[in-house]
C-alpha positions in Angstrom: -64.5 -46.0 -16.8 -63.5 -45.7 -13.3 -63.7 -41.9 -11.4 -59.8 -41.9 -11.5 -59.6 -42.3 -15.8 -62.2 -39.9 -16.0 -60.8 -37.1 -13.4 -57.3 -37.9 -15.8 -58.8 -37.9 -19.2 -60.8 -34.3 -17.7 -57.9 -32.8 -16.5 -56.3 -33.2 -20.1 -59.3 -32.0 -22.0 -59.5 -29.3 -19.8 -55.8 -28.0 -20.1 -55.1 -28.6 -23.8 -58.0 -27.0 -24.5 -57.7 -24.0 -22.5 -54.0 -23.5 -23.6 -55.1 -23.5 -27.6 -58.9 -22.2 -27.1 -57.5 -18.6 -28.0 -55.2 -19.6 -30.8 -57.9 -22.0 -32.4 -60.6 -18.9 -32.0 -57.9 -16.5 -34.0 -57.5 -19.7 -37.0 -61.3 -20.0 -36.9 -62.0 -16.3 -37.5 -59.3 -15.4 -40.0 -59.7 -18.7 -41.7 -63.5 -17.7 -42.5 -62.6 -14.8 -45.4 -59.7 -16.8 -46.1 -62.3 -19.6 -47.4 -63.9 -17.3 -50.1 -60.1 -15.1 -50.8 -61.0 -15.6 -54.3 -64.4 -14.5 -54.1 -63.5 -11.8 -52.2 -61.3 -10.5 -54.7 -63.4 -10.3 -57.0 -65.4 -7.9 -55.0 -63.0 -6.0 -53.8 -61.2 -6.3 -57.3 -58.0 -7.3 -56.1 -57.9 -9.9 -58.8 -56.5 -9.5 -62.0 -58.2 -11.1 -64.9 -57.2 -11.2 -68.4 -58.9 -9.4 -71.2 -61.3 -11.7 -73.4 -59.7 -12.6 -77.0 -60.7 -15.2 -79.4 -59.9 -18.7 -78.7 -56.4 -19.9 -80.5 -54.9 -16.2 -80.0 -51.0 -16.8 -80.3 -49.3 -16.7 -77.2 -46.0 -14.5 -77.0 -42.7 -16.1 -75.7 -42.3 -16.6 -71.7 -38.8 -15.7 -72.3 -40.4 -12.1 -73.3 -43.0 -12.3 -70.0 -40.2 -12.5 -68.3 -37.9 -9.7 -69.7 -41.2 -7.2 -69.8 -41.4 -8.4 -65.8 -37.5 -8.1 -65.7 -37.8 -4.6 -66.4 -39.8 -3.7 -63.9 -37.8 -4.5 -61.6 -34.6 -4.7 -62.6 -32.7 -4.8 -59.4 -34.3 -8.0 -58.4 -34.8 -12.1 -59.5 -37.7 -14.0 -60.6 -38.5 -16.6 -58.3 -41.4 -17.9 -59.9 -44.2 -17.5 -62.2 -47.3 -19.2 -62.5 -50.9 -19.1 -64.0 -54.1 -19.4 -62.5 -55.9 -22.3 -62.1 -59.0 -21.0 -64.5 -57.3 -18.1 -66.9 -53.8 -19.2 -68.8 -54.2 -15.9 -70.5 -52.2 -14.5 -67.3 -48.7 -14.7 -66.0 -48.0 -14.1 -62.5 -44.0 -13.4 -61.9 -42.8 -12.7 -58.2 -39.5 -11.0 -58.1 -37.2 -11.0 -54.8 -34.1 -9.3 -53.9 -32.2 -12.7 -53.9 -33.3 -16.1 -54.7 -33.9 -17.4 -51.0 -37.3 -17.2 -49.2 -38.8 -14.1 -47.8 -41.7 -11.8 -47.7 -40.1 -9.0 -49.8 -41.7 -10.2 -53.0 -42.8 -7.8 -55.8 -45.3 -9.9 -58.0 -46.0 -8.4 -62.2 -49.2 -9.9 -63.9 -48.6 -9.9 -67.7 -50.9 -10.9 -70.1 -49.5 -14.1 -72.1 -50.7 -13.2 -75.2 -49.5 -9.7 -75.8 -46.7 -9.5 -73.2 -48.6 -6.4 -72.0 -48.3 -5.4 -68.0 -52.0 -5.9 -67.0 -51.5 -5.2 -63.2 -48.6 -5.2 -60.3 -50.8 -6.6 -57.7 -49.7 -5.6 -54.2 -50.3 -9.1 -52.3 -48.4 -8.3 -49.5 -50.8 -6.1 -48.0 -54.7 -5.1 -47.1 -57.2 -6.8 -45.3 -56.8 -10.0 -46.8 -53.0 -10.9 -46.7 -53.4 -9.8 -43.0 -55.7 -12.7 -42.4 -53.5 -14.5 -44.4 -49.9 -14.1 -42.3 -52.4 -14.2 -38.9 -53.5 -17.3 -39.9 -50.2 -18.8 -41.2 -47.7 -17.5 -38.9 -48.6 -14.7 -37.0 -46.2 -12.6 -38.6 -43.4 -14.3 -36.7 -41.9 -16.3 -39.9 -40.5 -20.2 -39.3 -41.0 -20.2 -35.1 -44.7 -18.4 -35.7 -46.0 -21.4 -37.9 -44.6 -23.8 -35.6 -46.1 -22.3 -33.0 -49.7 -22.8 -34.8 -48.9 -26.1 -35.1 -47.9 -26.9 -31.3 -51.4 -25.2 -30.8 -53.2 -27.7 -33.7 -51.4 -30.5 -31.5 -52.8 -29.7 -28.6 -55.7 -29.2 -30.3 -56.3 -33.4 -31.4 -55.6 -33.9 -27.8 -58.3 -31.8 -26.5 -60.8 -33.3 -29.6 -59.7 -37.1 -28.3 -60.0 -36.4 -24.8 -63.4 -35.0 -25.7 -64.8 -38.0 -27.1 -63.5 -39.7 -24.2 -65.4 -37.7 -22.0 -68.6 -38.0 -24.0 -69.6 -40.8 -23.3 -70.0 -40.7 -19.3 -71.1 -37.7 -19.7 -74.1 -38.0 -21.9 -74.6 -41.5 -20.0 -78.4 -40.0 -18.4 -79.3 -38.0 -21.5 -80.4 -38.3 -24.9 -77.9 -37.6 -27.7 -78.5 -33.7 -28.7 -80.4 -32.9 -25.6 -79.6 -29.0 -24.6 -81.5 -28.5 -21.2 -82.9 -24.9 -21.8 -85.0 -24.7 -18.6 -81.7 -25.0 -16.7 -79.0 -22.3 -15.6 -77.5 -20.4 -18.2 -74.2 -22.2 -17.8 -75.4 -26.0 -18.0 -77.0 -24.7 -21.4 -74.2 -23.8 -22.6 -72.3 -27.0 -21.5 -74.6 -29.1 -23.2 -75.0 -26.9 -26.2 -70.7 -27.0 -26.2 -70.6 -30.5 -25.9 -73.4 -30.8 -28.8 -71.7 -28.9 -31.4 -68.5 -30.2 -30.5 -69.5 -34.1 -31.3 -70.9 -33.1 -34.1 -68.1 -31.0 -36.0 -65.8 -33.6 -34.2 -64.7 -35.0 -37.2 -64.2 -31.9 -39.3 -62.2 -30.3 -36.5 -60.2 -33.2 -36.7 -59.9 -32.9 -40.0 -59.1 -29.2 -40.6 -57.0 -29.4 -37.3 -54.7 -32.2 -38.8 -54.4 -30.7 -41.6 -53.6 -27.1 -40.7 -50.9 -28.7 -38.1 -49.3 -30.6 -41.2 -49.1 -27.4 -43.1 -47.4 -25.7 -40.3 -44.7 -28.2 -41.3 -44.2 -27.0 -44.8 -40.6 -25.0 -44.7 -39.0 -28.0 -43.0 -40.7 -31.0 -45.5 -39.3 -29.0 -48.3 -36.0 -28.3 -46.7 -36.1 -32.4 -46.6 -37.4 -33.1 -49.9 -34.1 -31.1 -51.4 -32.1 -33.1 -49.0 -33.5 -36.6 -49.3 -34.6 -36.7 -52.6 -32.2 -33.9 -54.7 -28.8 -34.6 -52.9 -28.8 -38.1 -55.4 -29.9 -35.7 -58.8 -27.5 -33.2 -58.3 -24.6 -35.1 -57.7 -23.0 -34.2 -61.1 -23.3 -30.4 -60.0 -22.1 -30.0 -57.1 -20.0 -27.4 -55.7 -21.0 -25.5 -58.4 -22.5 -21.9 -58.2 -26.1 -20.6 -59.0 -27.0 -20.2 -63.1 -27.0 -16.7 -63.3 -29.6 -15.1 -66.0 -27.0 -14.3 -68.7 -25.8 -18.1 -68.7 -29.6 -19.4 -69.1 -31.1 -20.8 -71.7 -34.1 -20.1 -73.1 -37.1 -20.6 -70.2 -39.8 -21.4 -73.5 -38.0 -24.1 -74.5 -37.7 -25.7 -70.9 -41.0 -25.1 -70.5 -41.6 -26.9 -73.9 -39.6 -29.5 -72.9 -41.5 -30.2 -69.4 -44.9 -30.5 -70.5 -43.6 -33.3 -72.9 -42.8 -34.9 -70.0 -45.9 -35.2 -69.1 -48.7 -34.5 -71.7 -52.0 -34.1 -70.6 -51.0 -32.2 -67.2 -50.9 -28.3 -67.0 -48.5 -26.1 -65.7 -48.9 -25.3 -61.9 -45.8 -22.7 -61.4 -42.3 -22.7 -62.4 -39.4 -22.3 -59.6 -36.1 -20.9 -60.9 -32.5 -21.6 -60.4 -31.1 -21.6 -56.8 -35.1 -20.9 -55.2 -36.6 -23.1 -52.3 -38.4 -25.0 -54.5 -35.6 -25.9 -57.0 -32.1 -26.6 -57.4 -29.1 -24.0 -58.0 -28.7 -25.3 -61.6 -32.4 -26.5 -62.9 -35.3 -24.3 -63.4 -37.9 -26.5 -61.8 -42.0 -27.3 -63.5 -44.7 -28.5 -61.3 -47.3 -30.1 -63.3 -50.5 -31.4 -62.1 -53.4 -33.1 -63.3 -57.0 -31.5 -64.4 -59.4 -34.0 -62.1 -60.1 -32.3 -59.0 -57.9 -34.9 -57.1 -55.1 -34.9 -59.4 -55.0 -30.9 -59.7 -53.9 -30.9 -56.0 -50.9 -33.3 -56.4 -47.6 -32.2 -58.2 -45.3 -33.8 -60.5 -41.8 -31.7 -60.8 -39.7 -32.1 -63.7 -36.3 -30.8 -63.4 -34.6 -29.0 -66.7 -30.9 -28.1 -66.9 -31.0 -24.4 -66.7 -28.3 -23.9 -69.3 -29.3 -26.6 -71.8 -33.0 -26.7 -71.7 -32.6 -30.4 -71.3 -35.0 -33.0 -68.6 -33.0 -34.1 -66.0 -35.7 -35.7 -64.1 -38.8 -36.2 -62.9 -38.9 -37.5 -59.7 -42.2 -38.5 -58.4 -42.7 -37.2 -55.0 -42.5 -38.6 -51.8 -45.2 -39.7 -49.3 -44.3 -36.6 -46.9 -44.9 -34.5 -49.7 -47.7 -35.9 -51.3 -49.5 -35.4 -47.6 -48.6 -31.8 -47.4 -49.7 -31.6 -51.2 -53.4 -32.7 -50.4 -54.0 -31.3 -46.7 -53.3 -28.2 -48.2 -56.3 -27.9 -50.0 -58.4 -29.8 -47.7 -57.7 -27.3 -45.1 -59.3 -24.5 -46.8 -62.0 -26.7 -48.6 -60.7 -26.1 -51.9 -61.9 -29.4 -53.5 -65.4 -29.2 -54.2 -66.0 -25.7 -55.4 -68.2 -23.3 -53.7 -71.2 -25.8 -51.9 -67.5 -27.1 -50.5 -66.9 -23.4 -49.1 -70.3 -23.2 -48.0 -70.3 -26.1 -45.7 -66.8 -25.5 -44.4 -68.0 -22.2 -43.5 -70.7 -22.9 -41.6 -68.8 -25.6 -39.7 -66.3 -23.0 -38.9 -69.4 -20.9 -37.5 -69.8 -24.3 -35.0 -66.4 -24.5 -34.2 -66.4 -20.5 -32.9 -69.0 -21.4 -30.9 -67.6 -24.7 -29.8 -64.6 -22.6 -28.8 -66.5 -19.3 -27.5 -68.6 -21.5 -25.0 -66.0 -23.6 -23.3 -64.0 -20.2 -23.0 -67.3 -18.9 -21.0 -67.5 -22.4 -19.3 -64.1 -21.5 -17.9 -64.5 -17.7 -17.2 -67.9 -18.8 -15.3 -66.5 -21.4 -13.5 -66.5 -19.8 -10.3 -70.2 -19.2 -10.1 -70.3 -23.3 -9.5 -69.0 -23.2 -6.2 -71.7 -20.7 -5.0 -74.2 -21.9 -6.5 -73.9 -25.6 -5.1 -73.9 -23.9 -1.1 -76.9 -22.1 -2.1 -78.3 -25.5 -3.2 -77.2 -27.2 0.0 -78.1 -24.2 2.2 -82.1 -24.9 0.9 -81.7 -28.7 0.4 -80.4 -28.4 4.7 -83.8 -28.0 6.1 -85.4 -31.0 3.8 -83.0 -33.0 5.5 -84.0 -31.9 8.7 -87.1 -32.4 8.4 -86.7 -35.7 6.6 -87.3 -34.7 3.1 -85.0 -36.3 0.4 -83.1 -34.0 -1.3 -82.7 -32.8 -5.0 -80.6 -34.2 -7.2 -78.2 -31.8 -9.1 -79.5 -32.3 -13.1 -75.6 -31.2 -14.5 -73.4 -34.3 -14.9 -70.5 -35.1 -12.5 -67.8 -33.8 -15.5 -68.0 -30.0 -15.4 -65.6 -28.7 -18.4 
């Protein structure tokens, strides 16, 4: 690669990196507790966990979960309910103001086999649903997640402009070599430059990842528009099902999971919410592999009638947001998963934390080398051959 290339490909690494180097260090450090949210709530005890009973305890109506939630908060809608992945014996119902999105949510757990309230978790605040909006959309809704993704872009530029870089750069040394005899600063640029190949393609990975996720709102928004417009042709111009003209929510729910036997419920989206339609109430099953647990199947149920309407499989875009989802926070292989995402995390703060000092110390270069020429001056004079600098050309 000629000097030009390299001064180009330097100049990108050097500015995408540099724009995103904060933002990244923010993702990175909230991103670490959210890794282990569950875990954390446990010991906190945030979570709510359903009382033991004895296996094949009858289960009481959802139509009555809902109408104990209902009462709670009587003023509002349920947009959805779900169960956790590992406890059935709970019902999660979020209630809003109106059916459209927003962060005044009130959320009732109820226990699904005696319709008792067990808890109203309060999600939408402490320590760990701060980490949560920082690392989503830094409180700024919509324009703060794209943001974070702009950053994620910029993000793969700086990783691919990295390994382009790599290679001249390590040209006179051994891969993994940190010279620790040398000034403080060309440690750090080799140890940079170290970690970095090395969590390169986790980085990638997570960065992709957490870029595509940023996308979310607007893939949905899609999804109802490219796929939906077709289903809902026979309703349309048609208002909202409100509550009184519903049918019973157990027997849709009935209805769903013969739809698809052998998958489990993943959370149910009502009339007119972001996730459904303004006349279905809308079941997402998924599978119980840890692949297929990830990927959702909706089936659509006429709100009134309790009838399938369909059950479209979902499209690639969706599919993609499905899985990186997961992936992102290492939510596939339990906790030696969380573990090793974790410590690569660790990396990437440092990869981030010492090409921030690379650039804060950059200054120190310039003296340095006249101090360097100043006592190489009189070895010239006097014939001697000078020293060779031991850093690389490429200074990040």
């Amino acid at each position: 690669m000629n000097s030009r290339k390299i001064k180009t490909w330097a100049w990108v690494h050097k500015w995408s990196s540099l724009v995103c180097t904060v933002f990244m260090l923010l993702l990175c450090l909230t991103g670490l507790p959210l890794i282990f949210h569950h875990e954390i709530g446990h010991l906190l005890g945030t979570e709510v966990e359903a009382p033991k009973m004895p296996a094949g305890t009858p289960r009481v109506s959802l139509d009555r979960v809902l109408e104990v939630a209902r009462a709670q908060h009587p003023d509002r809608v349920v947009q959805f309910a779900s169960q956790p992945e590992d406890d059935d014996g709970l019902w999660f119902v979020t209630l809003t103001p109106t059916p459209a999105p927003t962060d005044d949510f009130k959320s009732v757990a109820v226990d699904a086999r005696t319709g008792v309230i067990l808890a109203q978790p309060k999600f939408d605040e402490g320590f760990m649903y701060v980490m949560f909006k920082l690392h989503v959309d830094l409180f700024a809704g919509l324009p703060g997640k794209l943001f974070l993704g702009f950053m994620g872009f910029l993000l793969l530029v700086a990783i691919v402009s990295g390994v382009v870089l790599y290679s001249p750069f390590m040209r006179k040394l051994d891969f993994g070599t940190v010279r620790r005899e040398k000034r403080p600063r060309l440690k750090w640029l080799d140890l940079h430059n170290l970690l970095g190949i090395v969590t390169l393609v986790w980085l990638f990975v997570v960065g992709a990842t957490g870029m595509i996720n940023t996308w979310a709102d607007l893939v949905i928004k899609y999804w109802q528009y490219d796929q939906l417009t077709t289903l809902l042709a026979p309703y349309k111009n048609e208002p909202v099902v409100a509550v009184s003209e519903r049918g019973s929510v157990q027997r849709s729910y009935e209805a769903a999971m013969q739809q698809a036997p052998g998958n489990r419920l993943s959370f149910i989206a009502f009339p007119g919410t972001s996730f459904s339609s303004p006349h279905h109430t809308t079941f997402f099953l998924q599978g119980k592999e840890p692949f297929t647990s990830k990927l959702l199947q909706p089936v659509l149920v006429d709100a009134k009638t309790a009838q399938v309407t369909a059950a479209p499989k979902l499209p690639w875009y969706l599919t993609a947001l499905l899985v990186s989802q997961p992936l992102h926070f290492g939510d596939y292989g339990g906790m030696p998963m969380q573990i090793l995402w974790a410590l690569l995390d660790i990396a990437t703060i440092i990869v981030l934390g010492s090409g921030l000092y690379l650039w804060l110390k950059r200054g120190n270069t310039v003296p340095a080398a006249a101090s360097r020429a100043a006592a190489e001056r009189p070895q010239r004079e006097e014939g001697g051959a000078p020293q060779a600098d031991p850093a690389p050309a490429l200074k990040v």
